[in-house]
C-alpha positions as CSV (number, residue, x, y, z in Angstrom):
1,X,49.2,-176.8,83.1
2,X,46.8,-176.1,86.0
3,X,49.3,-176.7,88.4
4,X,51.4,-174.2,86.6
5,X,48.8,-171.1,86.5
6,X,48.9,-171.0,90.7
7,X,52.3,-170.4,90.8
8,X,52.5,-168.3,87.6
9,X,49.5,-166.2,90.0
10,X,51.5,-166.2,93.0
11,X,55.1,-165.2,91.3
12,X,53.2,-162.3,89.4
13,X,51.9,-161.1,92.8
14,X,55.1,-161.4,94.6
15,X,56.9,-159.4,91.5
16,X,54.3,-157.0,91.8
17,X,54.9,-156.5,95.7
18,X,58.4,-156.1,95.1
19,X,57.6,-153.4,92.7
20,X,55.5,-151.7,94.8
21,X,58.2,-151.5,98.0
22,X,60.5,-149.9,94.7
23,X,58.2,-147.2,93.9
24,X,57.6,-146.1,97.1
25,X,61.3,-145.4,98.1
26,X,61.8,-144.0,94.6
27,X,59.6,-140.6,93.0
28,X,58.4,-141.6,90.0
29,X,60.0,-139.7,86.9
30,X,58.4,-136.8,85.9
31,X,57.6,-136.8,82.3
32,X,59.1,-134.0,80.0
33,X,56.6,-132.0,78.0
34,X,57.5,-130.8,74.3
35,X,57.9,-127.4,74.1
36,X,54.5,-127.2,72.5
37,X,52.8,-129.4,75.1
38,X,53.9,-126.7,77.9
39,X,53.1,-123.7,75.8
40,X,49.3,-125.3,75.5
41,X,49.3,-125.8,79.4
42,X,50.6,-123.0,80.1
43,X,48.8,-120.7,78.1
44,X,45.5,-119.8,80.2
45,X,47.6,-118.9,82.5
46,X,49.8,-116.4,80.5
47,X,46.8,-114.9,78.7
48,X,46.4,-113.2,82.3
49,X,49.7,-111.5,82.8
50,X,53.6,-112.2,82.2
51,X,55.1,-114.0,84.9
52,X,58.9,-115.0,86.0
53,X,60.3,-118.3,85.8
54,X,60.0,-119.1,89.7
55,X,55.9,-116.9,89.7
56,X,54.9,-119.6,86.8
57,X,56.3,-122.6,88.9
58,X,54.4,-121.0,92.3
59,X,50.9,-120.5,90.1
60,X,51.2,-124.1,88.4
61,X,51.5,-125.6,92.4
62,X,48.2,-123.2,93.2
63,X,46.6,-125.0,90.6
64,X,47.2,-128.7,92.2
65,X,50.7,-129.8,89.3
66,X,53.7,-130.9,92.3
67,X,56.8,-129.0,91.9
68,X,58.9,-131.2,89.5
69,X,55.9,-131.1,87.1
70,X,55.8,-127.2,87.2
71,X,59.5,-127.0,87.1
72,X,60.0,-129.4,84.0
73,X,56.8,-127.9,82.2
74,X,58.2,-124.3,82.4
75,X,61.6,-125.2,81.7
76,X,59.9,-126.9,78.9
77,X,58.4,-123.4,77.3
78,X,61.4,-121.7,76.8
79,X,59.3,-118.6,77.3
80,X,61.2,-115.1,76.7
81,X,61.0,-113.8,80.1
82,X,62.1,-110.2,79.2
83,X,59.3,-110.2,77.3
84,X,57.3,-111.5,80.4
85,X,58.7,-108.8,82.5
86,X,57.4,-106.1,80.0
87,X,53.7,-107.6,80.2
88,X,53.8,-107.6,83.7
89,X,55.0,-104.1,84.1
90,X,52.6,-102.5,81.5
91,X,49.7,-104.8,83.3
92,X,51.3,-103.1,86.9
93,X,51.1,-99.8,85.6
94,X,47.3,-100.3,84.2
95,X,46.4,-99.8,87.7
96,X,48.9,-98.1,89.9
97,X,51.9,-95.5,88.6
98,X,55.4,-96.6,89.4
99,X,58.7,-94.9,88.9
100,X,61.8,-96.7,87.1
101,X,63.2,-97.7,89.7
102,X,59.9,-98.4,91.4
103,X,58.7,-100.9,88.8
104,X,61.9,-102.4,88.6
105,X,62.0,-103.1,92.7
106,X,58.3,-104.3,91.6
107,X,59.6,-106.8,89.3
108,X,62.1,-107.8,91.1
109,X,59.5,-108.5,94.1
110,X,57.9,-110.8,91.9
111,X,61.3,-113.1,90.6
112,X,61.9,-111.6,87.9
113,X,66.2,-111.1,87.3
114,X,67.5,-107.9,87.7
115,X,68.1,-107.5,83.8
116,X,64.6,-108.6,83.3
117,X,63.4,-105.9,85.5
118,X,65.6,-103.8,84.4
119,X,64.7,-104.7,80.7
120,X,60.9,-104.2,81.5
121,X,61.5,-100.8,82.8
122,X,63.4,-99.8,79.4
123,X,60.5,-101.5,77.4
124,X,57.4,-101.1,78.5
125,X,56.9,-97.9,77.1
126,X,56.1,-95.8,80.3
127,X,56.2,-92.0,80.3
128,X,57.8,-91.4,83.4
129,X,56.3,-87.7,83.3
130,X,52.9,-88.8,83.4
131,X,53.6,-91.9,86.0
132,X,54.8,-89.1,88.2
133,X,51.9,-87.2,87.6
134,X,49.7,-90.1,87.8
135,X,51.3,-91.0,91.1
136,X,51.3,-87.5,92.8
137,X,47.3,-87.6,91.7
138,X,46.7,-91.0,93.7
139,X,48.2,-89.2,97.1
140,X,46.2,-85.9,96.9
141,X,43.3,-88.3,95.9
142,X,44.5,-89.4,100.0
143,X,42.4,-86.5,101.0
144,X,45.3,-85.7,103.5
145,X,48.4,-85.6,101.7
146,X,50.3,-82.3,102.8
147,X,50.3,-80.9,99.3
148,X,53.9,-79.5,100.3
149,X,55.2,-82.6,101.0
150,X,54.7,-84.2,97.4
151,X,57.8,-83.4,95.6
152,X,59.5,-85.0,98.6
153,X,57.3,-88.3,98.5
154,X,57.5,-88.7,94.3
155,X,60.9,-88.4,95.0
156,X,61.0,-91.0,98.1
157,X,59.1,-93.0,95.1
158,X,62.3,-93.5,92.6
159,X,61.2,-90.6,90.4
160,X,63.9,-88.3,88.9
161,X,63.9,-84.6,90.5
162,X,62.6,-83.6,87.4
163,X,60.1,-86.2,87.0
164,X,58.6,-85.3,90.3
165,X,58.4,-81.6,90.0
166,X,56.4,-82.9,86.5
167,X,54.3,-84.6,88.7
168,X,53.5,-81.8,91.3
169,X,53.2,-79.2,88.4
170,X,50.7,-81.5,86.6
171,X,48.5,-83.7,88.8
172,X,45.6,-81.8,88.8
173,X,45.3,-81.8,85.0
């Protein structure tokens, strides 16, 4: 028997060697998260903003997780990413005023599919007026915005001719 244990030793070692040369020329599996599992780890991340498929898999890499990980665990969600697009535009337009079209180019910018900008822009529950308004406020806030120039920029910006002259009639208020 204690003749037996040396070589028992050695063949364990040599099976593990072989196993090791294996792994290295093949990636290890990545490991499939329940839907629940990848809802839990992505949620701190989604309690910031709504985020497109390919944005979730880019922020999951910031934070350190290799691409198939990322990839597998957001596939894993099943997240509604219409519904994503419309968080991210009404977090956009917190902050900064956007035409239609300019939100959707936005979007778009950021991964998101056409429709889903698309679907954002018809959801979020923007008043384009007030955007335009909002917007033509932020370039006479410039200090040196030609104030005759305006209806032509808000309409460089994607707004409708009537949104724009909204916006030039009612920045001030």
């Amino acid at each position: 028997m204690k003749k037996l244990i040396p070589f028992l030793l050695a063949l364990c070692l040599l099976l593990a060697l072989a196993g090791c040369g294996e792994s290295a020329a093949t990636e290890t599996p990545t490991v499939v998260p329940t839907k629940e599992e990848a809802t839990k780890t992505l949620q701190p991340i989604l309690d910031i903003t709504g985020y497109s498929y390919e944005g979730l898999i880019v922020k999951m890499q910031e934070k350190g997780v290799d691409e198939a990980t990322a990839k597998a665990t957001v596939e894993a969600a099943e997240l509604d990413y219409n519904g994503q697009a419309v968080r991210r535009a009404q977090g956009i337009m917190k902050s900064l005023a956007y035409s239609y079209k300019g939100i959707i180019s936005k979007l778009e910018a950021e991964h998101f599919t056409p429709d889903q900008a698309k679907y954002a822009a018809d959801h979020c529950g923007a008043d384009w007026n007030q955007q335009a308004a909002a917007k033509a406020k932020a370039y006479m806030n410039l200090g040196d915005f030609p104030e005759s120039q305006l209806l032509d920029q808000l309409l460089y910006d994607g707004f409708t001719q009537e949104q724009a002259q909204y916006g030039v009639d009612n920045f001030k208020k």
